[in-house]
VEXTOR-757229 format. One record per atom (N, C-alpha, C): y, z, x. Coordinates in pm, whole numbers, padded with zeros to 5 digits, always signed. Layout:
N
YZX ...
***
This chain:
280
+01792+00835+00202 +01874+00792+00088 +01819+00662+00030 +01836+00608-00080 +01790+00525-00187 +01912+00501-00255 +01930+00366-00238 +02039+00349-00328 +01995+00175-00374 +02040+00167-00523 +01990+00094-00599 +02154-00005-00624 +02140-00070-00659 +02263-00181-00665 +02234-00259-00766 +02291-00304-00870 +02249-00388-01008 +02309-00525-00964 +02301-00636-00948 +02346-00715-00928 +02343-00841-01013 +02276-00883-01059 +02293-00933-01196 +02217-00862-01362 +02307-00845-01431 +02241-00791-01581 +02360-00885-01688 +02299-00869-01802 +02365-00937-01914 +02504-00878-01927 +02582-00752-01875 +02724-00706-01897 +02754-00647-01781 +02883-00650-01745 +02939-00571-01590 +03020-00439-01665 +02997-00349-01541 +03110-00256-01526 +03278-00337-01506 +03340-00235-01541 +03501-00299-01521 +03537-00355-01412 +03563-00405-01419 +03595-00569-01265 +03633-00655-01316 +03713-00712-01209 +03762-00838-01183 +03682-00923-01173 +03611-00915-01088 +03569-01040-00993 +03345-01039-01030 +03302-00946-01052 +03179-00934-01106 +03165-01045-01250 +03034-01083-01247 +03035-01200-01337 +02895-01112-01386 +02873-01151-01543 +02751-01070-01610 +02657-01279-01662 +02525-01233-01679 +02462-01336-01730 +02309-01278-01763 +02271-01355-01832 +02119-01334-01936 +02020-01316-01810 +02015-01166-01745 +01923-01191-01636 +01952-01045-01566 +01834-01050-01471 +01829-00932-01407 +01776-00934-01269 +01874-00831-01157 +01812-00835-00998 +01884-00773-00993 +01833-00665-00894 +01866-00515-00819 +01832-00496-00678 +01936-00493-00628 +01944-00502-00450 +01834-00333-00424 +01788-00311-00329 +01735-00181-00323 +01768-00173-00181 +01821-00052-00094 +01876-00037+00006 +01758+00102+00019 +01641+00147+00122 +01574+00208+00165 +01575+00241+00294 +01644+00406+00339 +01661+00410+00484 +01765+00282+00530 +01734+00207+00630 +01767+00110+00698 +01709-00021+00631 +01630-00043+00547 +01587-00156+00485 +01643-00183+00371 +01650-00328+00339 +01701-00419+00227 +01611-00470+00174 +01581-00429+00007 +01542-00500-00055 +01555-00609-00157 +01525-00653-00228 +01590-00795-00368 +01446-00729-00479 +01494-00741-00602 +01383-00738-00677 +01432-00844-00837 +01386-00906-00818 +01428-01049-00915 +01533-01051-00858 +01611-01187-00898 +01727-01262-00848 +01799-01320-00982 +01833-01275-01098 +01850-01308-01233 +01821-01511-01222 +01945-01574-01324 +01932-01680-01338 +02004-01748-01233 +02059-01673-01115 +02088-01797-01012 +02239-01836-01022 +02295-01788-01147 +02457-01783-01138 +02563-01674-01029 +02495-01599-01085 +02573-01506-01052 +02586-01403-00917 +02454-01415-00845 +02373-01338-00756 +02451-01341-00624 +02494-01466-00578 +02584-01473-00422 +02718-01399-00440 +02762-01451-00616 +02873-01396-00640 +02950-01260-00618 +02801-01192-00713 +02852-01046-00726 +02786-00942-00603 +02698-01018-00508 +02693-00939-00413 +02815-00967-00278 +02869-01073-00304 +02999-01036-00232 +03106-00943-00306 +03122-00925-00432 +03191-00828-00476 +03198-00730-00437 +03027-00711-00439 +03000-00599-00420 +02991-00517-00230 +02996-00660-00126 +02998-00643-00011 +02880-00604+00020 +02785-00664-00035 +02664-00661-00017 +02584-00778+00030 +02537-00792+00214 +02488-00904+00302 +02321-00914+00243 +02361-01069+00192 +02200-01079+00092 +02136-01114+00233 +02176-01130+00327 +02079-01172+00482 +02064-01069+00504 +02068-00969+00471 +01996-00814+00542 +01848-00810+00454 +01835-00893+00337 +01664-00888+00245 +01596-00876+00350 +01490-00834+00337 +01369-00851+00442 +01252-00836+00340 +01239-00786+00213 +01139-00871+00096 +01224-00892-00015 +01155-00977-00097 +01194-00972-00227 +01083-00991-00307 +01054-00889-00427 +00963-00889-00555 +00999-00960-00663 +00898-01020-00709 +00964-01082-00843 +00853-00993-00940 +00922-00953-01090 +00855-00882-01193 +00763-00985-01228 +00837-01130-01280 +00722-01232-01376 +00812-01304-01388 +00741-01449-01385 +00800-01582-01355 +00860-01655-01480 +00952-01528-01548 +01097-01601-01698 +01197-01687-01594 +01251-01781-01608 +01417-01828-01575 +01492-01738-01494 +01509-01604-01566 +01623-01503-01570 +01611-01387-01497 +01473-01436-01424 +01425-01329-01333 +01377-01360-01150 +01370-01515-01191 +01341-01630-01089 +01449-01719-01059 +01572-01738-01167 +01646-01870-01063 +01716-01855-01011 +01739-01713-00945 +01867-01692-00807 +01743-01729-00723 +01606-01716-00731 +01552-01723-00593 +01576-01834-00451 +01615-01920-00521 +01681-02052-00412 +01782-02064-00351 +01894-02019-00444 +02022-01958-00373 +02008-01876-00313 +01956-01707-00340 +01903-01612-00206 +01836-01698-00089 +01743-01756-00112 +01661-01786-00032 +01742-01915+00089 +01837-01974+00026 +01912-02071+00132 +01999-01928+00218 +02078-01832+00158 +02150-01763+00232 +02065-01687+00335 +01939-01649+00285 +01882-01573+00398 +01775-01609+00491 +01758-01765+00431 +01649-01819+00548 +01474-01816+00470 +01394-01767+00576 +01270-01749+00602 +01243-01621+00495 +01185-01621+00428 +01160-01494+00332 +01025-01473+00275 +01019-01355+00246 +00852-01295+00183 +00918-01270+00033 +00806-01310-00042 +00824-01307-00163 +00692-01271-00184 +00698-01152-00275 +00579-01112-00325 +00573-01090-00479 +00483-01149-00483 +00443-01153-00669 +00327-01183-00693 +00280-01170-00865 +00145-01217-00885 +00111-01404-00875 +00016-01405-00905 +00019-01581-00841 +00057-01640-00952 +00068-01575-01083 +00100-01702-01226 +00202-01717-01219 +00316-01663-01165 +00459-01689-01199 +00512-01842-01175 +00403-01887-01130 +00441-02049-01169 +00383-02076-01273 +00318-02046-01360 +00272-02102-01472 +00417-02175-01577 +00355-02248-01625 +00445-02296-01733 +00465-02189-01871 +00570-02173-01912 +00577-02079-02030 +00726-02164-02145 +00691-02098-02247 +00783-02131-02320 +00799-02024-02431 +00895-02063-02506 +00972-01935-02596 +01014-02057-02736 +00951-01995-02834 +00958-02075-02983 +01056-01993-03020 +01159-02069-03095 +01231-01960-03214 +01269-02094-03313 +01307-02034-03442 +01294-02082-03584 +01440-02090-03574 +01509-02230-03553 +01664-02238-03592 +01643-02347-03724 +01737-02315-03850 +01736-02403-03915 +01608-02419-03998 +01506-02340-03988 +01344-02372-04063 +01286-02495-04004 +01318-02516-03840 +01273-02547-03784 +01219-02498-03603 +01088-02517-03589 +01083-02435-03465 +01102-02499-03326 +01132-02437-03254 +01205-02512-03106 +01136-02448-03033 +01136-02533-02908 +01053-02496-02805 +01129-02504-02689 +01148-02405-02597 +01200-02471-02499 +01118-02419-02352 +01144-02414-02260 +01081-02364-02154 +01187-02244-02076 +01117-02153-02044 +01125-02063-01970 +01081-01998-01850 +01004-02085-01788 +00982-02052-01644 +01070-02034-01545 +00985-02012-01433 +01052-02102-01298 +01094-02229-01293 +01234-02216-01238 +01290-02329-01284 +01261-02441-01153 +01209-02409-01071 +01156-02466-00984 +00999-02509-00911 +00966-02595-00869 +00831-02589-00794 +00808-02499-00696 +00675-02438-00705 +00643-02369-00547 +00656-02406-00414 +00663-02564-00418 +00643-02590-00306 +00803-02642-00241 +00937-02639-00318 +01073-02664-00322 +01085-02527-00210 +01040-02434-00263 +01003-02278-00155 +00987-02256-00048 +00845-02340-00070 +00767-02296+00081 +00905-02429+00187 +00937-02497+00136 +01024-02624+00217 +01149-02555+00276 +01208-02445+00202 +01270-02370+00218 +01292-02277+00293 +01185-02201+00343 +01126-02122+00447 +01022-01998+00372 +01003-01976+00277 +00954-01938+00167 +00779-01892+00207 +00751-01753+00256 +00612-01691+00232 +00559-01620+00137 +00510-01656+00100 +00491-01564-00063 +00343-01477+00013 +00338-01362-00085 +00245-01275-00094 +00178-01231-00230 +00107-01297-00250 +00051-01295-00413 -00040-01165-00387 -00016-01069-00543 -00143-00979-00577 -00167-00964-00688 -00270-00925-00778 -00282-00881-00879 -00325-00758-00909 -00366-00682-00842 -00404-00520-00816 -00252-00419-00745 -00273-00301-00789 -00217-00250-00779 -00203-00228-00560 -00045-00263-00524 -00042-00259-00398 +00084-00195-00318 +00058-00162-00199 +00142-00123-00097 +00212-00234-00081 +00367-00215-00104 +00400-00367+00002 +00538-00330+00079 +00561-00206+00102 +00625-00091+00209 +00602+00019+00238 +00626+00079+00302 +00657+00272+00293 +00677+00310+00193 +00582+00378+00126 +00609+00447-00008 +00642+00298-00145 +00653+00252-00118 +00634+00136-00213 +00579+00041-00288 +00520+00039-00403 +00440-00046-00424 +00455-00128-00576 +00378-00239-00590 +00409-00285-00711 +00245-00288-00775 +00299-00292-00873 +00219-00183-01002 +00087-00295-01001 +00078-00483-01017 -00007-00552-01037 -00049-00533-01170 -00151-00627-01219 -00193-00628-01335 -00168-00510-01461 -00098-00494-01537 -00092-00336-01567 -00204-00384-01730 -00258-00226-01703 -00382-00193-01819 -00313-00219-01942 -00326-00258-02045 -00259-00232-02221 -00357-00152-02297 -00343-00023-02314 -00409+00026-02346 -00321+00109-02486 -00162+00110-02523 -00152+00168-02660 -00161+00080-02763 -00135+00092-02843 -00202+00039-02979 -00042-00016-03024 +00065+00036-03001 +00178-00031-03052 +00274-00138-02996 +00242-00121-02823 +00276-00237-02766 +00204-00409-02774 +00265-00462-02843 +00208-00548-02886 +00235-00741-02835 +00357-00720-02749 +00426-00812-02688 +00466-00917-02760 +00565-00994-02729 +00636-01085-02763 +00592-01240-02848 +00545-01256-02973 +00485-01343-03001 +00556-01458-03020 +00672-01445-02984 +00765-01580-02915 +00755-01662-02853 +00671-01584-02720 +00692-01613-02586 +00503-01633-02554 +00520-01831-02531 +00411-01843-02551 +00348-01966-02411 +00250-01942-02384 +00194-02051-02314 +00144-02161-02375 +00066-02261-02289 -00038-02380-02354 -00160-02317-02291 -00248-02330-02338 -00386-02313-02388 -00455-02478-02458 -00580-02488-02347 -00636-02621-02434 -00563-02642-02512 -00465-02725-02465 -00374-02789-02583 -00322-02752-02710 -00305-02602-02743 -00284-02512-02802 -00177-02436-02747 -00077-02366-02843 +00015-02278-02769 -00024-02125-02805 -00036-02059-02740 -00061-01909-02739 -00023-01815-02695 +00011-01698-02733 +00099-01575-02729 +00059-01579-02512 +00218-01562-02445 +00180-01476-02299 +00090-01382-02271 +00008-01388-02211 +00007-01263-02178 +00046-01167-02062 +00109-01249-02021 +00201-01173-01904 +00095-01105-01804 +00014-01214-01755 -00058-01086-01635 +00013-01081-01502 +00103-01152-01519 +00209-01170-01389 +00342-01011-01422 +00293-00972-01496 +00471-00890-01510 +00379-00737-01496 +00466-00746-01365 +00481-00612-01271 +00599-00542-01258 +00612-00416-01180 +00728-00335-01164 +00665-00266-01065 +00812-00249-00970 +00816-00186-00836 +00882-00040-00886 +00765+00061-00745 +00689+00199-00751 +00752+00235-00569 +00837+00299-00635 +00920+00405-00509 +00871+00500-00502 +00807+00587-00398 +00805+00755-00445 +00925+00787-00347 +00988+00882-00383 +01139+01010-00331 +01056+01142-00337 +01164+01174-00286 +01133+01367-00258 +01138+01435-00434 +01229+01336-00481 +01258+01370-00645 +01165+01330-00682 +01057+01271-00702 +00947+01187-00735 +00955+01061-00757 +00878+00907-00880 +00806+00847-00834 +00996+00792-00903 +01020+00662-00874 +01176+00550-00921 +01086+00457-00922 +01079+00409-01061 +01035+00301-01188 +01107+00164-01154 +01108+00055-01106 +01235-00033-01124 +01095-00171-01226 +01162-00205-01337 +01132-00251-01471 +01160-00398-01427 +01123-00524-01459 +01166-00663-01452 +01215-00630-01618 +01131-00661-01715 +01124-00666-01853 +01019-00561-01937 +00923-00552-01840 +00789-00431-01846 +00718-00535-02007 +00716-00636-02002 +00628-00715-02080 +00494-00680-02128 +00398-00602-02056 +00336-00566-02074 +00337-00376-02160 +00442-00386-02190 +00513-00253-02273 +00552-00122-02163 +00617-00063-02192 +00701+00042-02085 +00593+00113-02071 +00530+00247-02169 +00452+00302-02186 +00307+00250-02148 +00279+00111-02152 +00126+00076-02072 +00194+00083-01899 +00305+00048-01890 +00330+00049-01717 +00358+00214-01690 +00400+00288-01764 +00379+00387-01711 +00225+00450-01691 +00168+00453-01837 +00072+00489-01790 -00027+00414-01676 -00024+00339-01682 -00066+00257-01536 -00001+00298-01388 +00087+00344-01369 +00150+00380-01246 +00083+00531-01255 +00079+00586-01349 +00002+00741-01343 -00098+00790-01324 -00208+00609-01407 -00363+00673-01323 -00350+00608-01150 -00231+00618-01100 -00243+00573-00976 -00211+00725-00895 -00079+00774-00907 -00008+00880-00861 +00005+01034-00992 -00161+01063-01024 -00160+01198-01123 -00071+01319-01078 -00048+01337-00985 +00059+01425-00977 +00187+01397-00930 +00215+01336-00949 +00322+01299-00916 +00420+01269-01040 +00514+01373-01016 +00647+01322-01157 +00745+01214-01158 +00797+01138-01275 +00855+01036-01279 +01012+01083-01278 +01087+01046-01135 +01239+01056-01138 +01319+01027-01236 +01295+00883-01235 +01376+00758-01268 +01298+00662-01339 +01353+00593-01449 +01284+00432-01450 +01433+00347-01484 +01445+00238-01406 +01527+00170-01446 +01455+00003-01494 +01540-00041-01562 +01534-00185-01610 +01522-00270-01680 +01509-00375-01729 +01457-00439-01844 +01304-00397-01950 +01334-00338-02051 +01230-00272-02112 +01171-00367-02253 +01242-00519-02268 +01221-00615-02354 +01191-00523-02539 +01246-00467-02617 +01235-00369-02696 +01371-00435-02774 +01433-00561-02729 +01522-00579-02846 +01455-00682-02951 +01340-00733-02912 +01274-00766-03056 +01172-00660-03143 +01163-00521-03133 +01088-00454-03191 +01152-00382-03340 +01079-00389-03428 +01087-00301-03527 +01158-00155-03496 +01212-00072-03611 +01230+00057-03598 +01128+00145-03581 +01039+00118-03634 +00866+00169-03638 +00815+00190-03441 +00835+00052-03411 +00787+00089-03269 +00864+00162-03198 +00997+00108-03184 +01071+00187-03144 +01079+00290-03107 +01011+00404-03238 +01013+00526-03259 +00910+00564-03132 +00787+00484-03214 +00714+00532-03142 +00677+00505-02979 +00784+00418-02939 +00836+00407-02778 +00863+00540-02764 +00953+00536-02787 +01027+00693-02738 +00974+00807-02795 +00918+00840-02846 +00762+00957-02892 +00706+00967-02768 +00646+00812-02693 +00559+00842-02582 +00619+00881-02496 +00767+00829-02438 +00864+00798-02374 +00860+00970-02298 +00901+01073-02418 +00917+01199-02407 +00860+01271-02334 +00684+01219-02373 +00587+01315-02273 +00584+01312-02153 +00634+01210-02101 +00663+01174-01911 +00773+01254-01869 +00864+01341-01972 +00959+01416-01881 +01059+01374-01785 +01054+01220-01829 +01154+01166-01710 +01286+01230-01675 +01334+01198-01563 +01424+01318-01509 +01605+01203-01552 +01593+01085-01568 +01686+00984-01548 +01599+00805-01642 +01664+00759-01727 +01628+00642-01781 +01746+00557-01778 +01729+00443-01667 +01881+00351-01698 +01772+00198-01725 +01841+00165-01873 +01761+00045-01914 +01880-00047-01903 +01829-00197-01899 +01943-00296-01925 +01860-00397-01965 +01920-00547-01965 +01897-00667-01981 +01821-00695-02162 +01671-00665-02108 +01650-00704-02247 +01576-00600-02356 +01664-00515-02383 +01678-00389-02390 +01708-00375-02542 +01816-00459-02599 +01853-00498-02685 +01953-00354-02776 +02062-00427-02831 +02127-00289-02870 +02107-00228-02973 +01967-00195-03074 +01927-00102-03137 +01854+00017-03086 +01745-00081-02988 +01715-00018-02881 +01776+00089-02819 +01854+00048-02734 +01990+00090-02672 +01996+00244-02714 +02060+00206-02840 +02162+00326-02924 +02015+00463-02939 +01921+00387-02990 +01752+00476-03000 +01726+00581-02904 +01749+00496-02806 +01726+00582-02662 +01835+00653-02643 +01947+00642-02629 +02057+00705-02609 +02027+00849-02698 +02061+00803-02866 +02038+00963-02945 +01918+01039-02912 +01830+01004-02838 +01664+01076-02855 +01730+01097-02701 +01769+01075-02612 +01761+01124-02474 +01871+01197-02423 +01995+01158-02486 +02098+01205-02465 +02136+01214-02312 +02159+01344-02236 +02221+01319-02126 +02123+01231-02007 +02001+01231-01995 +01893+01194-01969 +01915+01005-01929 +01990+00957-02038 +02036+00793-02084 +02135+00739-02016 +02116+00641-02008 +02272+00571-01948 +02223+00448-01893 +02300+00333-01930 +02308+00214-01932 +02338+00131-01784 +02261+00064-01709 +02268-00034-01602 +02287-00156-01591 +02436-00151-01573 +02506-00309-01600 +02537-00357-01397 +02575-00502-01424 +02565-00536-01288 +02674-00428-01241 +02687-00438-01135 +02779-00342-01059 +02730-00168-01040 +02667-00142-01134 +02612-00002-01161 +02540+00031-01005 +02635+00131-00936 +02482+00226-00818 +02446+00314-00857 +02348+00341-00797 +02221+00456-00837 +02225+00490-00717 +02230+00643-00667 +02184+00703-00595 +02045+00789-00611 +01930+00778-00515 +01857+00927-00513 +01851+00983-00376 +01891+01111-00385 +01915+01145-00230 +01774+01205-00158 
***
């Protein structure tokens, strides 16, 4: 059994006591093992996994997709509740990043990283496992590493920018990965933001596993700043994978949203915190 747990996303299912925030982390429960995959922004994460009666000291890894705020700052709070921990990710997710937007006809800058130092971590009890190639990092599990960009319409976020010789320049996200389950149903997709575009991470997980069919993809698919144009042609590609199940959230955005929904129909459905996923 596989069961997936949403634990922080930007909206909850009906509850009381569940709290929603600009961010994303999904408990993954495998056999007898506990996993973490991002830890959203660090509000909400102790919260709603007691809601949910879910012992964040049972982790035994945690993945991070790519080193945004909203994907990195529960990691300290997890990491005091459960001690000594493996953290595996690519090595930039400490890089410095930032995000421009135009308020007023004026542009702002602010930062979006890790909201912390690496080494606040390691003080912590904190082992990291850096890769950038595609890797094993359980039974049947792996995270995707560097993913290829190879369509012509994913074009990424020209918001969201680094420094460069003293220059600011578009991310390029070689840090943003997504964790690769295979099931008896086939391969479960779990998405940070898929920055590097949905369709380049799929096809990247495919020249890995050619026969192998795609169950599931869940997660942040970053598609609420795209045109209607791409859009389309997201979900054009989207189609030919045959996916069996698509639950998107976070930054997903709600034109997006509604896109996928009419083109997929029963296929669709939305992953807010609280949301389980079973695959049996």
């Amino acid at each position: 059994m596989l069961k997936l747990t949403i634990l922080c996303e930007n909206s909850v299912i009906p509850s009381p006591d569940l709290l929603g925030e600009h961010g994303f982390s999904v408990l993954i429960e495998k056999g007898d093992k506990t996993f973490l995959f991002d830890t959203g922004q660090g509000h909400t994460i102790v919260q709603n996994a007691n809601v949910l009666q879910k012992d964040l000291r049972k982790i035994s890894k945690i993945f991070l997709s790519h080193g945004h705020f909203d994907h990195t700052g529960g990691l300290k709070a997890v990491v005091k509740e459960c001690g000594t921990m493996k953290v595996y990710s690519h090595p930039d997710i400490f890089n410095e990043r930032f995000a421009v937007t135009n308020e007023k006809g004026m542009d702002r800058i602010r930062s979006v990283g890790i909201p912390e130092e690496k080494d606040v971590f390691l003080k912590l009890g904190t082992v990291y496992h850096f890769n950038t190639s595609f890797s094993e990092v359980d039974e049947d599990m792996f995270l995707t590493g560097e993913v290829l960009r190879g369509t012509s319409f994913e074009q990424g976020d020209k918001r969201l920018v680094v420094i460069k010789n003293d220059e600011m320049v578009q991310d390029p996200f070689r840090d943003d990965q997504s964790l690769v389950i295979k099931t008896e149903k086939g391969l479960v997709v779990v998405l940070g933001c898929a920055h590097s575009g949905m369709i380049n991470t799929l096809n990247h997980i495919k020249g890995y596993f050619p026969d192998e069919k795609f169950h599931m993809v869940i997660g942040g698919t970053h598609m609420s700043f795209l045109e209607d144009l791409q859009i389309e042609k997201t979900i054009e590609s989207l189609k030919v994978f045959n996916i069996d199940k698509i639950a998107v959230s976070h930054c997903t955005g709600l034109n997006a949203t509604v896109s996928l929904k009419q083109a997929l129909g029963k296929k669709f459905f939305f992953a807010q915190t609280g949301t389980v996923i079973k695959v049996n």
